[in-house]
Backbone of each chain as nested JSON, in Angstrom:
{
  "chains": [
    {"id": "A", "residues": [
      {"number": 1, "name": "UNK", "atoms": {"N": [32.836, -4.805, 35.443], "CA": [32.609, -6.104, 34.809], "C": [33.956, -6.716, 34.421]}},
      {"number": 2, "name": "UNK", "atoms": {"N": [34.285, -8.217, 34.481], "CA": [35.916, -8.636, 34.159], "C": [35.226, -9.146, 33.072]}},
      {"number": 3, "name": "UNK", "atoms": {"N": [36.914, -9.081, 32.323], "CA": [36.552, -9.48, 31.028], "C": [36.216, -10.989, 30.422]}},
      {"number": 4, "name": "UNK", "atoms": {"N": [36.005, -11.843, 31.631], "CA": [35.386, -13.055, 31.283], "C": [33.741, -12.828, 30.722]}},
      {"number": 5, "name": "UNK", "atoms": {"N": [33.587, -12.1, 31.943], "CA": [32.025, -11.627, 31.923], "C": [31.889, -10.55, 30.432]}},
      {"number": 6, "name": "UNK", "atoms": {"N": [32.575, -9.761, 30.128], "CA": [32.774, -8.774, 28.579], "C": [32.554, -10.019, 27.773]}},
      {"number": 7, "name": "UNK", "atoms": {"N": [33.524, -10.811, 27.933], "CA": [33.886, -11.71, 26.535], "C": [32.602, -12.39, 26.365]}},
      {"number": 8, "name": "UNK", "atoms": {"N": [32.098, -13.387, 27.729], "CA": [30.989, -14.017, 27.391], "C": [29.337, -13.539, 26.903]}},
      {"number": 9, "name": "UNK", "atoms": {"N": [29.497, -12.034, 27.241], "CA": [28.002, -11.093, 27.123], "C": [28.411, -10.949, 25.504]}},
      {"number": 10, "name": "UNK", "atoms": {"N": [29.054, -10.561, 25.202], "CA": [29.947, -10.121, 23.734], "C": [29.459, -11.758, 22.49]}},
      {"number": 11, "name": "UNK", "atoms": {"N": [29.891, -12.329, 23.091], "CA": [29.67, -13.987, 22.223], "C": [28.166, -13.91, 22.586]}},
      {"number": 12, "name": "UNK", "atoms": {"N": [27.441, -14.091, 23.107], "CA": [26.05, -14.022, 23.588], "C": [25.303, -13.471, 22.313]}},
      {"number": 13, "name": "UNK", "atoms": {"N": [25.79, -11.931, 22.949], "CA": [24.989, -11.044, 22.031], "C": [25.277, -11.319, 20.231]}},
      {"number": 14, "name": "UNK", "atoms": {"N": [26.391, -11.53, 19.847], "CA": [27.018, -12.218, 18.577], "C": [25.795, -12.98, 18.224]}},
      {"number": 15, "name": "UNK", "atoms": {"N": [26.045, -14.099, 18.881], "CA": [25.179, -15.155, 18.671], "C": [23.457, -15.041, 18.169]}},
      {"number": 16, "name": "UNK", "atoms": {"N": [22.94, -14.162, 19.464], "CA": [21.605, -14.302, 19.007], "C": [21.546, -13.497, 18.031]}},
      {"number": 17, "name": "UNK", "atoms": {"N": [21.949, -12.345, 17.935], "CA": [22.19, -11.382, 16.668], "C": [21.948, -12.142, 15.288]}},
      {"number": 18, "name": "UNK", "atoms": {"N": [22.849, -13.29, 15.42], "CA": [22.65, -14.136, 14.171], "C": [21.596, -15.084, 14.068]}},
      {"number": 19, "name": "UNK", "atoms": {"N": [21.051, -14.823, 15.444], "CA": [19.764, -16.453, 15.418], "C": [20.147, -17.397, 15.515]}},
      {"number": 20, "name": "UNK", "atoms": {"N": [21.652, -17.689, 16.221], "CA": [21.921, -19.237, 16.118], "C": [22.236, -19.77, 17.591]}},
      {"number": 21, "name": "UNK", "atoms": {"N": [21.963, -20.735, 17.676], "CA": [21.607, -21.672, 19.109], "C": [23.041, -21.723, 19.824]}},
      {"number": 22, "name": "UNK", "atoms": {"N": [22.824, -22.266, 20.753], "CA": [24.256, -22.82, 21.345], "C": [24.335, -24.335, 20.803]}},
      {"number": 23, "name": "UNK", "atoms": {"N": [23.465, -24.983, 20.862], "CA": [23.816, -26.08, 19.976], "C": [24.228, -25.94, 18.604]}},
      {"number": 24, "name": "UNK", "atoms": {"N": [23.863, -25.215, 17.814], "CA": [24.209, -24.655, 16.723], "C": [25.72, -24.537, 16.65]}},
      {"number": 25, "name": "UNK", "atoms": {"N": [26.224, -23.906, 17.273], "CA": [27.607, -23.347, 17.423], "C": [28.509, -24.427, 18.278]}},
      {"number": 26, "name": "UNK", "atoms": {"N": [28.006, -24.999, 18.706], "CA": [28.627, -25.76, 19.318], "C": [28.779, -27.121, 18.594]}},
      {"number": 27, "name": "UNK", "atoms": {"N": [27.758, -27.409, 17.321], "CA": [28.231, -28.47, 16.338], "C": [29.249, -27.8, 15.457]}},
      {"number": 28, "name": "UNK", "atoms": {"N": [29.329, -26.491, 15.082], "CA": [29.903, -25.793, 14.019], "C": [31.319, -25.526, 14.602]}},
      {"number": 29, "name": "UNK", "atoms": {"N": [31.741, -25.751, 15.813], "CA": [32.612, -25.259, 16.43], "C": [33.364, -26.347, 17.222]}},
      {"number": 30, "name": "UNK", "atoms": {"N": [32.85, -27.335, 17.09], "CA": [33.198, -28.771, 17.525], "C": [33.602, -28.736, 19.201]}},
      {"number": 31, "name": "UNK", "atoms": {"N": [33.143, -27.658, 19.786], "CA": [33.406, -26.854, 21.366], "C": [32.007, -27.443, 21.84]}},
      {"number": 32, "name": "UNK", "atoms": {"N": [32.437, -28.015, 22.855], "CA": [30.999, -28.628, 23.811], "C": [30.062, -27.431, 24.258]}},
      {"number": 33, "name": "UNK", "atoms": {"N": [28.877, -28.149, 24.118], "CA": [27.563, -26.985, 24.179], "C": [27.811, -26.362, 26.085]}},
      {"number": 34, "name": "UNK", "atoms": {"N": [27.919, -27.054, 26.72], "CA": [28.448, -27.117, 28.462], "C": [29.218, -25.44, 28.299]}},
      {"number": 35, "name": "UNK", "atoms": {"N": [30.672, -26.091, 27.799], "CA": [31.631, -24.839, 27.795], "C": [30.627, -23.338, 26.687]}},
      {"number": 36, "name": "UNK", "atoms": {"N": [30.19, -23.51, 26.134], "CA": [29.905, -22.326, 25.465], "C": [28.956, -21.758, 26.392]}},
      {"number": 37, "name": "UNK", "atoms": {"N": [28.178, -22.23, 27.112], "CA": [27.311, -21.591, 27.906], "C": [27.923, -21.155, 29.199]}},
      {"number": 38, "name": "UNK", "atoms": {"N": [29.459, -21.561, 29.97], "CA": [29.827, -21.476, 30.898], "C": [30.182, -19.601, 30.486]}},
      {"number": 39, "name": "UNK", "atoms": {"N": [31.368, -20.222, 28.878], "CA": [31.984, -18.749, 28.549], "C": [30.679, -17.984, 28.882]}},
      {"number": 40, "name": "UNK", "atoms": {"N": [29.235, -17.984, 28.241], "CA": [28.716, -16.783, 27.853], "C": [27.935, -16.623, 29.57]}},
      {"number": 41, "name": "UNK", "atoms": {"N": [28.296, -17.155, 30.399], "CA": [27.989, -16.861, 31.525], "C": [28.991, -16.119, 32.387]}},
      {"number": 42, "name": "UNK", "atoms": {"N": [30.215, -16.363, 31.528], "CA": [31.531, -15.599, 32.732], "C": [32.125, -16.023, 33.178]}},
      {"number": 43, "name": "UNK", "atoms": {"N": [31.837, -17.599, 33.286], "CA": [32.316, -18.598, 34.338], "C": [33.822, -19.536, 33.542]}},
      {"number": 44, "name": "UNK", "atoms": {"N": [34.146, -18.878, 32.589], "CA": [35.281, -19.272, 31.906], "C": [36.585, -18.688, 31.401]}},
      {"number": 45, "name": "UNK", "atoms": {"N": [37.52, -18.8, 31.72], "CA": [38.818, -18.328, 31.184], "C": [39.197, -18.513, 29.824]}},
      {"number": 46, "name": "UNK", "atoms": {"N": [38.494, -18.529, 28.764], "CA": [38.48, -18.828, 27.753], "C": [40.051, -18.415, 26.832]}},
      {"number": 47, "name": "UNK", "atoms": {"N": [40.22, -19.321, 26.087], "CA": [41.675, -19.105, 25.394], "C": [41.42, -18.646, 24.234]}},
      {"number": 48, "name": "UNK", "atoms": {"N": [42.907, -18.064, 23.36], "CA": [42.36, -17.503, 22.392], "C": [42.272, -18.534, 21.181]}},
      {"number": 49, "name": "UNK", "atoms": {"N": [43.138, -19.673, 21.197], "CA": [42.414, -20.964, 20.269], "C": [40.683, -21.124, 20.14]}},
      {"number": 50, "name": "UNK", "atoms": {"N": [40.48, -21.201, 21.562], "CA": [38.627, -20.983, 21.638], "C": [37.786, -20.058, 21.298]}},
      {"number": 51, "name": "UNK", "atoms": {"N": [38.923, -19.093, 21.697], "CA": [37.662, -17.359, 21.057], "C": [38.047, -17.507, 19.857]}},
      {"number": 52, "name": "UNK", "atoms": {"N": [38.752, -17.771, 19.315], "CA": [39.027, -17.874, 17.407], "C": [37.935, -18.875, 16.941]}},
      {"number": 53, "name": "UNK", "atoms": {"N": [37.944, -20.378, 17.419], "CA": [36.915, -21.065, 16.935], "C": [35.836, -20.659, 16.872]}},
      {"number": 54, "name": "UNK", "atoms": {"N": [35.144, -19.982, 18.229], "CA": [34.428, -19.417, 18.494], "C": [33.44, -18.386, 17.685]}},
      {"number": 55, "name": "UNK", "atoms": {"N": [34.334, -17.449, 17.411], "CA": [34.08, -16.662, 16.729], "C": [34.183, -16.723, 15.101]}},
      {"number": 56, "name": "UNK", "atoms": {"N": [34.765, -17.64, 14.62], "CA": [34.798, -17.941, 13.287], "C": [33.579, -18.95, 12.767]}},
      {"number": 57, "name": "UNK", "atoms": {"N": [33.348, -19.346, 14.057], "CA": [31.874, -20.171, 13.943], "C": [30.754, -18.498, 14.044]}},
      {"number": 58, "name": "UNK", "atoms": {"N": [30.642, -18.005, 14.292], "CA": [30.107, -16.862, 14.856], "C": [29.939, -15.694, 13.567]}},
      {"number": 59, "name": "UNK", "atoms": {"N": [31.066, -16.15, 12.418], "CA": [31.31, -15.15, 11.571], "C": [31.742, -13.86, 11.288]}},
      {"number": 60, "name": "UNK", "atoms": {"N": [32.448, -13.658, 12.135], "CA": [32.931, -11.963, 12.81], "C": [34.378, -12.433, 13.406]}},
      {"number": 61, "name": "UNK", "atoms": {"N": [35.198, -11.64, 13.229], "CA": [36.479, -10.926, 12.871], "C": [36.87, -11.049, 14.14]}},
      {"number": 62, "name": "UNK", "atoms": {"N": [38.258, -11.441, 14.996], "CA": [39.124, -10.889, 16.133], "C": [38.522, -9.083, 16.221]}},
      {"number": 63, "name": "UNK", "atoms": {"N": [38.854, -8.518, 14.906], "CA": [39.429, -7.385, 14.914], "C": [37.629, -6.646, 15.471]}},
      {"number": 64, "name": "UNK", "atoms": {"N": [36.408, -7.285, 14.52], "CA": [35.168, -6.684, 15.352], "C": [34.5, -7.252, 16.141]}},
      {"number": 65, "name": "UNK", "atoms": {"N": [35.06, -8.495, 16.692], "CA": [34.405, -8.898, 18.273], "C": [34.816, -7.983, 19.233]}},
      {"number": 66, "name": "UNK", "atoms": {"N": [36.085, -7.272, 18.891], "CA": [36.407, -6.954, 20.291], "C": [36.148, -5.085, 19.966]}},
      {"number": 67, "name": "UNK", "atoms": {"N": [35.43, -4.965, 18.851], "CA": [35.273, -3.42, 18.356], "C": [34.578, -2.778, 18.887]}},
      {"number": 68, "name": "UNK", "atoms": {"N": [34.236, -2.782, 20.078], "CA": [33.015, -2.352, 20.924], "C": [33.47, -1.726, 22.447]}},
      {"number": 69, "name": "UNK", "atoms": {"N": [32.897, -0.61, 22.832], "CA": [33.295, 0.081, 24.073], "C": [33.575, -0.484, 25.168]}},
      {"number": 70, "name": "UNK", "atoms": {"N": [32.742, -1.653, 25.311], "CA": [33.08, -2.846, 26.436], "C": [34.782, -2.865, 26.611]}},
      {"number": 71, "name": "UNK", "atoms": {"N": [35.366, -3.159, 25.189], "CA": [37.128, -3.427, 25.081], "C": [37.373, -1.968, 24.796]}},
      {"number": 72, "name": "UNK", "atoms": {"N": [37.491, -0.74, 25.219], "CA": [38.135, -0.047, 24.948], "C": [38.934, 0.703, 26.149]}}
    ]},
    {"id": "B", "residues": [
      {"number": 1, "name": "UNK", "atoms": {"N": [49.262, -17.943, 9.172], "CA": [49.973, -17.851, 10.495], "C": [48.781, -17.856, 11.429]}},
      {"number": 2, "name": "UNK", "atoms": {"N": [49.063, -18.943, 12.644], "CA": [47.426, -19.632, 13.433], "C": [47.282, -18.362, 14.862]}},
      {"number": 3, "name": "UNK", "atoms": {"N": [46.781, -18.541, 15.171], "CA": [46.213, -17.532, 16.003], "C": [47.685, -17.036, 17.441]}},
      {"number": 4, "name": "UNK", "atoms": {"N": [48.087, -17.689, 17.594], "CA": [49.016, -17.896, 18.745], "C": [49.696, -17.132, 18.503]}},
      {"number": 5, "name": "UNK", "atoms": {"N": [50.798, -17.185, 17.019], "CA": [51.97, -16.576, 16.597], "C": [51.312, -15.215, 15.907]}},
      {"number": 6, "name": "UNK", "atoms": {"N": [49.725, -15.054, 15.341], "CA": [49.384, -13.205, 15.503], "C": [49.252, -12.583, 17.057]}},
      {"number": 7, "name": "UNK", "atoms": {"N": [48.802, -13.516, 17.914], "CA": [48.629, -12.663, 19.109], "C": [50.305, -12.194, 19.77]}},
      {"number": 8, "name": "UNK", "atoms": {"N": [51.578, -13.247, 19.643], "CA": [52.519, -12.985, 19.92], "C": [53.249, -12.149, 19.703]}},
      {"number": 9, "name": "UNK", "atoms": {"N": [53.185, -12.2, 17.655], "CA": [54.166, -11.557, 17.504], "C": [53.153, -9.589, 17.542]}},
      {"number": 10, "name": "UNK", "atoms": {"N": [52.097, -9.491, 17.533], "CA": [51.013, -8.294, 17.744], "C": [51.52, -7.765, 19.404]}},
      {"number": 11, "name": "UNK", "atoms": {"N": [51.468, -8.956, 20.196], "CA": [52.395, -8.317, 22.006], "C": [53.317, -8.027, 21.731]}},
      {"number": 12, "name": "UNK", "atoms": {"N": [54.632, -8.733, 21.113], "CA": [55.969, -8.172, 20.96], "C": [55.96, -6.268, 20.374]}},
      {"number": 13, "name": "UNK", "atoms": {"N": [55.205, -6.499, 19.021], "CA": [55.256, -5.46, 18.232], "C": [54.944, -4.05, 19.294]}},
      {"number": 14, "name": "UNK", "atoms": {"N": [53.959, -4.152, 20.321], "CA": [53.588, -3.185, 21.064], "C": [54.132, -2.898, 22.052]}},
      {"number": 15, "name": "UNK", "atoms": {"N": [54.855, -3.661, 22.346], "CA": [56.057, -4.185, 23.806], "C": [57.027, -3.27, 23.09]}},
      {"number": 16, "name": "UNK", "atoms": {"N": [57.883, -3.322, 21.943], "CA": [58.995, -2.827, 21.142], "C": [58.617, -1.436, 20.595]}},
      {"number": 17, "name": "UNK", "atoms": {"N": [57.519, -1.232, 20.324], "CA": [57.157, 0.089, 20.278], "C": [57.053, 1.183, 21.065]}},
      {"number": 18, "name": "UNK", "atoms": {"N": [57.079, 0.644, 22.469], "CA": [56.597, 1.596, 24.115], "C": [58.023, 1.296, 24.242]}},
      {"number": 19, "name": "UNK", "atoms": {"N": [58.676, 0.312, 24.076], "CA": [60.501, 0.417, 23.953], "C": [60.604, -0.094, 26.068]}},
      {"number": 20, "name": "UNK", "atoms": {"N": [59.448, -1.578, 25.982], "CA": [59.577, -1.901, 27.031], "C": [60.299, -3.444, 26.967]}},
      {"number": 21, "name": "UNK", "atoms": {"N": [60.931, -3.691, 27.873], "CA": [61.561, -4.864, 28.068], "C": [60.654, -6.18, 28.624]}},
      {"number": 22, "name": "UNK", "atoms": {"N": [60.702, -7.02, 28.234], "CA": [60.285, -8.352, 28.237], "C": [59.827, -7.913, 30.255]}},
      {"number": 23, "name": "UNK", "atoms": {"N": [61.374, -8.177, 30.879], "CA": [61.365, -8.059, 32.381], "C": [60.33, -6.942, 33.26]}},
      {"number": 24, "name": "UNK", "atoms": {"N": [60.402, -5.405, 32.272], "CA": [59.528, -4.911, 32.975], "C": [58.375, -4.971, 32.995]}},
      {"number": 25, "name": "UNK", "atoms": {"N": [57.776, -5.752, 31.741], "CA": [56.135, -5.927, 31.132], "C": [56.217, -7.369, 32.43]}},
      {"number": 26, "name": "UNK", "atoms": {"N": [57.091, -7.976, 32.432], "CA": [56.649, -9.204, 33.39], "C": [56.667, -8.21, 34.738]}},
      {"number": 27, "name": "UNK", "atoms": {"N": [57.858, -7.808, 35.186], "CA": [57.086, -7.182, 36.662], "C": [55.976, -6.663, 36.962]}},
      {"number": 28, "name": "UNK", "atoms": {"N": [55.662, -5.652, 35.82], "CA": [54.055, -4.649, 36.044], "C": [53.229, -6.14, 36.089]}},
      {"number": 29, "name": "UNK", "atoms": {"N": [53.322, -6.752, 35.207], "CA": [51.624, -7.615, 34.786], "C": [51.666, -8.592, 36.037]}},
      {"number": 30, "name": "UNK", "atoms": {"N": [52.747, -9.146, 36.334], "CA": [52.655, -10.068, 37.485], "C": [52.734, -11.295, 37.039]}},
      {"number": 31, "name": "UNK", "atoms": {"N": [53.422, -11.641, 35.255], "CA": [53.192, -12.346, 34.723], "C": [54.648, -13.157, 34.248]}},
      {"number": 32, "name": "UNK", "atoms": {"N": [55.055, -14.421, 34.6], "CA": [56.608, -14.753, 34.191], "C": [56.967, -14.766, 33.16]}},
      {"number": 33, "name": "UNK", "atoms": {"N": [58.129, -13.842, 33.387], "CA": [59.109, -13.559, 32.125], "C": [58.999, -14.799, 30.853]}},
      {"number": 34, "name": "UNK", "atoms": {"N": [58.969, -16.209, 31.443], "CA": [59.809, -16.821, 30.262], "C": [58.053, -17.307, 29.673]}},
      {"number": 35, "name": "UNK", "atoms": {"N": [56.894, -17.04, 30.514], "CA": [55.779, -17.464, 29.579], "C": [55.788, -16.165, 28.553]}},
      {"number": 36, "name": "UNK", "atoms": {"N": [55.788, -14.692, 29.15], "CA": [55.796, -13.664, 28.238], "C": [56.553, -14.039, 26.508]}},
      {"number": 37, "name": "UNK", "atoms": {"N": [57.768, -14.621, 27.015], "CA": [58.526, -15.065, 25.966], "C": [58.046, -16.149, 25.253]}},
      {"number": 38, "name": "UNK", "atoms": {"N": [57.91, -16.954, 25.858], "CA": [56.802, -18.225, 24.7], "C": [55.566, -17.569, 24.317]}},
      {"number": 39, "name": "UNK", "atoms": {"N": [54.876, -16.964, 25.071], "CA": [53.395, -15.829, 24.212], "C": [54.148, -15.117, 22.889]}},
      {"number": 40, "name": "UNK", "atoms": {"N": [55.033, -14.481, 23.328], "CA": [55.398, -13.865, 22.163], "C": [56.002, -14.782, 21.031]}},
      {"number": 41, "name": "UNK", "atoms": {"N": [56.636, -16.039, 20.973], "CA": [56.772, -16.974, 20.063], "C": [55.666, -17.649, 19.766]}},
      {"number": 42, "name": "UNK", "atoms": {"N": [54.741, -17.449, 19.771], "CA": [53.807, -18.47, 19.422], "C": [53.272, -19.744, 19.859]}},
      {"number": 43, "name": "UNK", "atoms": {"N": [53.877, -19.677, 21.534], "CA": [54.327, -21.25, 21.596], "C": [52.936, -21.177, 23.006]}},
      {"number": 44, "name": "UNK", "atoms": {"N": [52.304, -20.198, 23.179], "CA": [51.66, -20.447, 24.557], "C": [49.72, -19.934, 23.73]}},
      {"number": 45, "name": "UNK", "atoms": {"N": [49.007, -20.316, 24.508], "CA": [47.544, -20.685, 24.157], "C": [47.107, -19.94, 25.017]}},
      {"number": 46, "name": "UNK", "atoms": {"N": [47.113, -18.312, 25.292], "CA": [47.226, -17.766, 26.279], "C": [45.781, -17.43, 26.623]}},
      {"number": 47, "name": "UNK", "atoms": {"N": [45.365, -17.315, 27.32], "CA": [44.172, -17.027, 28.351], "C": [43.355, -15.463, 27.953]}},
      {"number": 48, "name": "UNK", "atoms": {"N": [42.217, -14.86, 27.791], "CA": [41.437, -14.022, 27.961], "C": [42.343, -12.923, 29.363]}},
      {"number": 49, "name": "UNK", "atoms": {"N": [42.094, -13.504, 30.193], "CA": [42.638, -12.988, 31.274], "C": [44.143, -12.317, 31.008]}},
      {"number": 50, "name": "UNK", "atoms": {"N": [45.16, -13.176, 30.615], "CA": [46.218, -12.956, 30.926], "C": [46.777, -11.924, 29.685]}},
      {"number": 51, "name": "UNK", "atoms": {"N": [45.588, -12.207, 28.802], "CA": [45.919, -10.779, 27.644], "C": [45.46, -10.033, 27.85]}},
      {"number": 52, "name": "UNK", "atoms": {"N": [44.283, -9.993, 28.871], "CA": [44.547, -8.267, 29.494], "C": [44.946, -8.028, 29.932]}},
      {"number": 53, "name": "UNK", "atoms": {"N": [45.7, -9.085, 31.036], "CA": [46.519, -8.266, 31.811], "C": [47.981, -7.107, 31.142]}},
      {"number": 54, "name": "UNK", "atoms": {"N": [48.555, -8.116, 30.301], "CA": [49.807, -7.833, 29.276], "C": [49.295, -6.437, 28.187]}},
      {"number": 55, "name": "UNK", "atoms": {"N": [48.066, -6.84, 27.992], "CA": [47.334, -5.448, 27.369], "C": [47.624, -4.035, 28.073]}},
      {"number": 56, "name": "UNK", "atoms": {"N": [46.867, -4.392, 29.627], "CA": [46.799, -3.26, 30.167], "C": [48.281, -2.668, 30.944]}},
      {"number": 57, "name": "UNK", "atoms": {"N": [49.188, -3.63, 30.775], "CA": [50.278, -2.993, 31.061], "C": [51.125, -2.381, 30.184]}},
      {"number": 58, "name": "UNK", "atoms": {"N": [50.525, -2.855, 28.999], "CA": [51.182, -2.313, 27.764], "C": [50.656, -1.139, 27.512]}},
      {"number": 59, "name": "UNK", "atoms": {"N": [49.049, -0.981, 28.287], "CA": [48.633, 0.187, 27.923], "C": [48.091, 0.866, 26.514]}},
      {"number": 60, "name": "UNK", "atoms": {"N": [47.504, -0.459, 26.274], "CA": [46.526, -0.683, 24.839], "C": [45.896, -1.358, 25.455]}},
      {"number": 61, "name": "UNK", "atoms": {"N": [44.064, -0.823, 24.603], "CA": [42.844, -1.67, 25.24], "C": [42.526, -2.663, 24.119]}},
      {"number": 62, "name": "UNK", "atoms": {"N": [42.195, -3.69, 24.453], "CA": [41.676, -5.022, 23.609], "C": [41.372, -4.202, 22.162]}},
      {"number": 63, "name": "UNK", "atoms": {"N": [40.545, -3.433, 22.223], "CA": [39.859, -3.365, 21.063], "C": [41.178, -2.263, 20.007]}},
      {"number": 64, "name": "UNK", "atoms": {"N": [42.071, -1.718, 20.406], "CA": [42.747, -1.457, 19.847], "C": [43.943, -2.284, 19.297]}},
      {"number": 65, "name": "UNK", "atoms": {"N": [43.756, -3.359, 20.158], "CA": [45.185, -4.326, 20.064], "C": [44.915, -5.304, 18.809]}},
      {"number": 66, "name": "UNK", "atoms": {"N": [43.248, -5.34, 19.132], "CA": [42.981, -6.27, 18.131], "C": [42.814, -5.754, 16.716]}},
      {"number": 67, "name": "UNK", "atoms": {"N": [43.053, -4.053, 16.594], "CA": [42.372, -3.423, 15.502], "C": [43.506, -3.331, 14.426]}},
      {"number": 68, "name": "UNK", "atoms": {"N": [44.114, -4.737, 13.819], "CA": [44.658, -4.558, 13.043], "C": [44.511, -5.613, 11.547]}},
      {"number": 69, "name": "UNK", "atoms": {"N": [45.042, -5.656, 10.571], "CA": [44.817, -6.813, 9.429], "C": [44.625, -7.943, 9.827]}},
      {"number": 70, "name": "UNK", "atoms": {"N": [45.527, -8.224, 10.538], "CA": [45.976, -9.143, 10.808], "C": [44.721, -10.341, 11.686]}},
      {"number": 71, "name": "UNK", "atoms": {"N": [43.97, -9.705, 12.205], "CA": [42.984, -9.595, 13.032], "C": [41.48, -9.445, 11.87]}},
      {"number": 72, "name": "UNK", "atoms": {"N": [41.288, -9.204, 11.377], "CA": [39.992, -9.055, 10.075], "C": [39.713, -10.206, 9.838]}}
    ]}
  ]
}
Protein backbone atom coordinates (compact mmCIF):
# COMPACT_ATOMS: atom_id res chain seq x y z
CA UNK A 1 0.00 0.00 0.00
CA UNK A 2 1.79 3.75 -0.73
CA UNK A 3 1.51 6.02 1.66
CA UNK A 4 -0.99 8.21 -0.10
CA UNK A 5 -3.30 5.32 0.15
CA UNK A 6 -1.94 4.81 4.37
CA UNK A 7 -2.50 8.48 4.82
CA UNK A 8 -5.93 8.66 3.19
CA UNK A 9 -7.41 5.13 4.89
CA UNK A 10 -5.79 6.66 8.25
CA UNK A 11 -7.90 10.22 7.89
CA UNK A 12 -10.94 8.06 6.85
CA UNK A 13 -10.88 5.89 9.63
CA UNK A 14 -10.09 9.18 12.08
CA UNK A 15 -12.96 10.64 10.79
CA UNK A 16 -15.74 8.24 11.06
CA UNK A 17 -14.35 7.18 14.42
CA UNK A 18 -15.49 10.61 15.40
CA UNK A 19 -18.85 10.63 13.41
CA UNK A 20 -17.98 13.49 11.43
CA UNK A 21 -18.83 14.02 7.68
CA UNK A 22 -16.59 15.16 5.03
CA UNK A 23 -18.57 18.12 4.82
CA UNK A 24 -18.13 18.54 8.34
CA UNK A 25 -14.43 18.72 8.12
CA UNK A 26 -14.24 20.28 5.29
CA UNK A 27 -16.20 23.50 6.77
CA UNK A 28 -13.94 23.11 9.94
CA UNK A 29 -10.92 22.88 7.88
CA UNK A 30 -11.70 25.45 5.30
CA UNK A 31 -10.11 22.41 2.71
CA UNK A 32 -12.63 21.71 -0.13
CA UNK A 33 -14.95 18.73 0.46
CA UNK A 34 -13.55 17.42 -3.47
CA UNK A 35 -9.85 17.32 -2.03
CA UNK A 36 -10.70 15.55 1.26
CA UNK A 37 -12.33 12.78 -0.45
CA UNK A 38 -9.56 12.55 -3.21
CA UNK A 39 -6.85 12.35 -0.01
CA UNK A 40 -9.05 9.63 1.66
CA UNK A 41 -9.17 7.82 -1.61
CA UNK A 42 -5.28 7.90 -2.32
CA UNK A 43 -5.59 9.94 -5.13
CA UNK A 44 -3.61 12.82 -3.42
CA UNK A 45 -0.16 13.95 -2.55
CA UNK A 46 -1.21 15.64 0.31
CA UNK A 47 1.17 18.28 2.12
CA UNK A 48 1.99 18.58 5.48
CA UNK A 49 0.25 22.23 5.83
CA UNK A 50 -2.93 19.98 4.80
CA UNK A 51 -2.36 16.94 6.99
CA UNK A 52 -1.92 19.49 9.95
CA UNK A 53 -5.23 21.27 9.06
CA UNK A 54 -6.51 18.20 8.54
CA UNK A 55 -5.94 16.62 11.36
CA UNK A 56 -6.37 19.40 13.83
CA UNK A 57 -9.82 19.58 12.41
CA UNK A 58 -9.87 15.79 13.16
CA UNK A 59 -8.58 16.36 16.80
CA UNK A 60 -5.60 14.04 17.02
CA UNK A 61 -1.98 14.78 17.24
CA UNK A 62 0.91 14.55 14.20
CA UNK A 63 2.46 12.43 16.83
CA UNK A 64 -0.98 9.80 16.98
CA UNK A 65 -2.14 9.98 13.43
CA UNK A 66 0.78 8.48 12.38
CA UNK A 67 0.95 6.00 15.75
CA UNK A 68 -0.22 3.07 14.06
CA UNK A 69 1.55 -0.06 12.31
CA UNK A 70 0.49 1.16 8.91
CA UNK A 71 3.65 4.00 9.64
CA UNK A 72 5.95 1.83 11.21
CA UNK B 1 6.80 27.26 15.54
CA UNK B 2 4.23 26.29 12.26
CA UNK B 3 4.43 23.01 10.96
CA UNK B 4 7.20 23.39 8.20
CA UNK B 5 10.07 24.57 10.54
CA UNK B 6 9.00 21.22 13.17
CA UNK B 7 9.12 18.93 10.23
CA UNK B 8 12.58 20.58 9.15
CA UNK B 9 14.28 21.20 11.85
CA UNK B 10 12.87 17.12 13.27
CA UNK B 11 14.76 15.95 9.37
CA UNK B 12 17.85 17.87 10.18
CA UNK B 13 17.93 16.56 13.86
CA UNK B 14 17.84 12.83 12.44
CA UNK B 15 20.05 13.56 9.41
CA UNK B 16 22.84 14.92 12.23
CA UNK B 17 22.29 12.16 14.40
CA UNK B 18 23.02 9.11 11.68
CA UNK B 19 25.98 11.84 11.08
CA UNK B 20 24.66 11.97 7.35
CA UNK B 21 25.35 14.75 5.00
CA UNK B 22 22.77 16.87 3.36
CA UNK B 23 24.50 15.37 -0.27
CA UNK B 24 24.27 11.82 0.70
CA UNK B 25 20.53 11.89 2.08
CA UNK B 26 19.96 13.75 -1.43
CA UNK B 27 21.71 10.97 -3.47
CA UNK B 28 19.97 7.88 -1.63
CA UNK B 29 16.35 9.67 -1.69
CA UNK B 30 16.66 10.93 -5.25
CA UNK B 31 15.75 14.13 -3.83
CA UNK B 32 17.71 17.78 -4.61
CA UNK B 33 20.13 18.82 -2.37
CA UNK B 34 19.09 22.49 -2.20
CA UNK B 35 15.11 21.50 -1.66
CA UNK B 36 16.52 19.07 1.23
CA UNK B 37 18.02 22.35 2.49
CA UNK B 38 14.95 24.61 2.31
CA UNK B 39 12.84 21.40 4.00
CA UNK B 40 15.13 21.61 6.59
CA UNK B 41 14.73 25.56 7.01
CA UNK B 42 11.35 25.69 7.08
CA UNK B 43 10.98 27.20 3.87
CA UNK B 44 9.40 24.13 1.72
CA UNK B 45 5.56 22.66 2.20
CA UNK B 46 6.83 19.32 1.62
CA UNK B 47 4.73 16.50 0.27
CA UNK B 48 3.49 13.07 2.10
CA UNK B 49 5.52 11.39 -0.46
CA UNK B 50 8.67 13.11 -0.33
CA UNK B 51 8.81 12.64 3.59
CA UNK B 52 8.93 9.26 3.13
CA UNK B 53 11.06 9.17 0.96
CA UNK B 54 13.78 11.36 3.23
CA UNK B 55 12.28 9.17 6.14
CA UNK B 56 13.16 6.03 4.64
CA UNK B 57 16.52 6.99 3.77
CA UNK B 58 17.10 8.25 6.97
CA UNK B 59 15.90 5.07 8.08
CA UNK B 60 13.17 6.12 10.57
CA UNK B 61 9.53 5.09 9.97
CA UNK B 62 6.82 7.90 9.99
CA UNK B 63 5.50 6.86 13.11
CA UNK B 64 8.69 7.15 14.89
CA UNK B 65 9.69 10.41 13.28
CA UNK B 66 6.61 11.78 14.26
CA UNK B 67 6.85 10.37 17.91
CA UNK B 68 8.03 13.32 19.48
CA UNK B 69 6.67 16.69 21.69
CA UNK B 70 6.94 18.47 19.36
CA UNK B 71 4.42 16.56 17.33
CA UNK B 72 1.51 16.04 20.38
Amino acid sequence: MDIKTKVGARLRDVRLAKKLTQEKVSFDSDIDKSYISEVENGRRNISIVNLEKLTLTLGISLKDFFNTTDFS
